[in-house]
N, C-alpha and C positions, 0 to 999 in steps of 0.2 A: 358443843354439838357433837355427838357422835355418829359415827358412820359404819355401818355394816354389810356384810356384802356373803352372808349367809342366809337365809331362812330362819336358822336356831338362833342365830345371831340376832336377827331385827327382834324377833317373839320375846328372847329374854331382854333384850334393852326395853322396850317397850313396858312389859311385865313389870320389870323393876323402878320405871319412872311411875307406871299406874300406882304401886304400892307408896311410891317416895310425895304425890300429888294429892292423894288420895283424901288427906285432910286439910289442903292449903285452899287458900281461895281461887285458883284458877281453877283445881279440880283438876282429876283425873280424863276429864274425856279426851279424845284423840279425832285430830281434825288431819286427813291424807291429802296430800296431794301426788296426783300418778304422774306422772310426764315422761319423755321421753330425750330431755334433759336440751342440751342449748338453750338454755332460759333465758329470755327474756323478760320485759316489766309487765306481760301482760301473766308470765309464770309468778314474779314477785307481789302481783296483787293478788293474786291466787293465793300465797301462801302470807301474805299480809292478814287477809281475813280468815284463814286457819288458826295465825297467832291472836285474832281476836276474838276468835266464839271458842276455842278449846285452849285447856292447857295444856294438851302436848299436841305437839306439830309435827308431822311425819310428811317427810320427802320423799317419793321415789324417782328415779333414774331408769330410765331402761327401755332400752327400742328394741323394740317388741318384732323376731322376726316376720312370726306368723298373721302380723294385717297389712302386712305386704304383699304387693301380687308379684308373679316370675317378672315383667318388664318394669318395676316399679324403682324407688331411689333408695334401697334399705343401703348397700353400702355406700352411696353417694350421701345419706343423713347424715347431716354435721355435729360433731362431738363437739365434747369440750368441758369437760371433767373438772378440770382444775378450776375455770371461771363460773362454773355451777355449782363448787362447792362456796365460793367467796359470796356469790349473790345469796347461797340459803342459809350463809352464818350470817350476814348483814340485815336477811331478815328472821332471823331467831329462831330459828327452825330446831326442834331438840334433836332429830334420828333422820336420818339421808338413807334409805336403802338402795344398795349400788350394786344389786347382783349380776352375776354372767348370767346368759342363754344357756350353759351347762347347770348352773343352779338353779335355774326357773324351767328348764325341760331338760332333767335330767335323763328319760330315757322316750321311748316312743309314745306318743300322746293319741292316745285312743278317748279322749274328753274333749267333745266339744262343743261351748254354750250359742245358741245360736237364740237371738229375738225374733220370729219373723213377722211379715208384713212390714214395717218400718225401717228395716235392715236393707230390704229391697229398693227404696226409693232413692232418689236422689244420688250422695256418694255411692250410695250401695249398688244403683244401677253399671258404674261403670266403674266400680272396684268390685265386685263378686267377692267374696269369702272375708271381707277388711272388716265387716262390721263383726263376724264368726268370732276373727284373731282378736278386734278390741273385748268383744263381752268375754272370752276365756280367759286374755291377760286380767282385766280389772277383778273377775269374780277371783282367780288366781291371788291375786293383791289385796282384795278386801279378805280372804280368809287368813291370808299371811298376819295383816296388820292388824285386822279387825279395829277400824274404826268405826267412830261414833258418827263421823262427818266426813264426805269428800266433797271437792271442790273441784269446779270443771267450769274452763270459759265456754262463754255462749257463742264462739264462734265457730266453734262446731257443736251446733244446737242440736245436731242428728246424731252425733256420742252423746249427749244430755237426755238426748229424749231416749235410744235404744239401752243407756242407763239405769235411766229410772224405771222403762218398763221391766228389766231385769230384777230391777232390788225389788221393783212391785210385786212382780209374778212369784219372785223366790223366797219370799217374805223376808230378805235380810233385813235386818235390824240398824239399816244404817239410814244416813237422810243425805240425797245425793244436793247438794246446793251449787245452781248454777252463777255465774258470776258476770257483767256487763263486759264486753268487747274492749280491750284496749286499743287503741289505734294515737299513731301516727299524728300530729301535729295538721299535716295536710290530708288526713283521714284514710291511709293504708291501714288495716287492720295487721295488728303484731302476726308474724308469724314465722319458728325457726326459717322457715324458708324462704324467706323475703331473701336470706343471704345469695341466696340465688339467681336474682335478679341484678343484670347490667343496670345500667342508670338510666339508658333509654327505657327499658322496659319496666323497669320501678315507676317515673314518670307516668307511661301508659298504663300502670295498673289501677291510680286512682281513677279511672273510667268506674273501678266498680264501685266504689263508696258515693260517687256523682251520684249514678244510677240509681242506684237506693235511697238516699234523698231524694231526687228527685218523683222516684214511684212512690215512694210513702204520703210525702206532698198530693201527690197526683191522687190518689185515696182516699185523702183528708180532706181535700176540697174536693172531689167531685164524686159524690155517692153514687152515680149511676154507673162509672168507671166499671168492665168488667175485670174478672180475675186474667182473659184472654188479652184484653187489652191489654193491660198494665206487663203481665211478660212480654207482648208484643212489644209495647213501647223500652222496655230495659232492654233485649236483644239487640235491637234499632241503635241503641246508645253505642251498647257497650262493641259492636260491631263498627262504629264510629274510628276504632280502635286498630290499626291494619296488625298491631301483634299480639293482638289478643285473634285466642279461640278458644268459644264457648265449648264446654263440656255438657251446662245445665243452667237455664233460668227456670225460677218454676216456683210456683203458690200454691202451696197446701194448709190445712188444718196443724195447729199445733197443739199436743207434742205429737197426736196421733198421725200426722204424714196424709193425712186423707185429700183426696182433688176435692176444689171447690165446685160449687155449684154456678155455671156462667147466666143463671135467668137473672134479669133482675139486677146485677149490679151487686155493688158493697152495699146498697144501699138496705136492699132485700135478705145480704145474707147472715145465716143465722148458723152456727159451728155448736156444738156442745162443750168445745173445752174454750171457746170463747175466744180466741188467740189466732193469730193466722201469720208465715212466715214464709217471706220473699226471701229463696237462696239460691246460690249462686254457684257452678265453679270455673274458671277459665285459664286456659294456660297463658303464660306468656314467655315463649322459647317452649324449654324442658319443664319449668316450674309451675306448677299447678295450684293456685289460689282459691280461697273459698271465702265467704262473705254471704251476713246475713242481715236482714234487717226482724224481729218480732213486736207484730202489732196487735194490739188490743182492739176491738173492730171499733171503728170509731173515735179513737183515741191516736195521739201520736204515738209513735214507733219508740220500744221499749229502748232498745239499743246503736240505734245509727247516732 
């Protein structure tokens, strides 16, 4: 595994493995994975299935200042360099890129990629400029690395979705593939910041994986269920909860973010991109959780 922590650096390792690949059977293609490191097994299958559709596997590291807001956790984010590098040799990863904030904005940044309408919704309503900072870093990363493939969990469906309209709109040449939800044993969805949470409050966060089971269920048997309902009834739940506070329940069209239509029920409703996704985010203390379910109308729930 090599590890670079230049720009020149990742391009010619990279470069030199395409050349060294080029004729073997795994091939040269390059499958990324971006992260912002404390990894986790829900980052490990991530880059499990990058070792499996390409043959080279590209790591990034790097928290990202700029999709952080002034009162947010960027220096409270937990590191951890040394156990991030063991989990991405244990899963074969060829190239770790591990640059500073001096190397990725080297001077004043007068570029910035912005998706809108989708950007706005949901996280975006109550992060302003987060989804800005994620589309600059990743287009940033995909021109560094220039993969063929990245890999992105579906638990945050709203980086998937304000993604792919990125690679769409810009015509990059890459193919964003999203990845199932790891979770938890008793269904907490993985996430760096679960570290975050006391024990009581870990406890009270499975309210949200309940919730969404439960509303998906509640979908699936009763078609006349509206979209007002069913947030009505998650709120209800997850309010249930004395240390949870909700940020967002809310049902829209997938990937496009669009509000559903409340006539009529599930039974009536008809989407153009055919998908629709109950998401969620709620704090518990300082730490802010997010959680998703994507349903195929009619069909059980892609990822709970």
């Amino acid at each position: 595994m090599k590890i670079a922590k230049t720009i020149a650096e990742v391009r010619s390792v990279i470069a030199e493995l395409r050349k060294e690949r080029s004729s073997s059977a795994s091939g040269d293609k390059v499958g990324f994975v971006p992260t912002m490191g404390y990894l986790h097994e829900g980052h490990a299958s991530l880059l499990r299935r990058s070792r499996q559709e390409s043959g080279i596997s590209v790591l990034s590291i790097f928290v990202n200042p700029i999709q952080f807001g002034p009162n947010e956790d960027l220096d409270r984010y937990p590191r951890s360099e040394e156990a991030d590098l063991k989990l991405a040799e244990r899963e074969g990863v060829d190239v770790v890129f591990l640059p500073s904030v001096e190397e990725m904005y080297p001077e004043e940044r007068k570029t910035t990629v912005t998706v809108t309408g989708i950007s706005e919704r949901l996280c975006g309503a109550s992060r302003p400029g987060h989804f800005d900072g994620v589309a600059t870093v990743v287009s940033k990363l995909f021109n560094i690395v220039k993969p063929d493939q990245a890999f992105f969990g579906a638990k945050d469906a709203q980086q998937v979705a304000v993604l792919q309209k990125m690679v769409n709109d810009l015509n990059m040449d890459i193919e964003i593939i999203p990845c199932p939800i790891i979770r938890e044993e008793d269904g907490l969805a993985l996430s760096s910041r679960n570290v975050y949470l006391s024990e009581e409050q870990r406890r009270e966060a499975l309210v949200l994986s309940r919730s969404l089971r439960a509303a998906a269920l509640r979908i699936e048997s009763d078609a006349a269920v509206t979209p007002g309902q069913v947030i009505a009834e998650v709120t209800t739940a997850i309010q249930q909860s004395p240390l949870a506070e909700i940020d967002y329940v809310d049902l829209l069209t997938f990937p496009n973010l669009e509000p559903l239509d409340e006539q009529g029920g599930f039974s009536k409703l008809r989407v153009s991109e055919g998908s629709v996704i109950l998401a969620l985010a709620v704090k518990f203390g300082s730490t802010r959780l997010i959680d998703n379910t994507i349903m195929k109308l009619k069909e059980v729930p892609l990822h709970v």
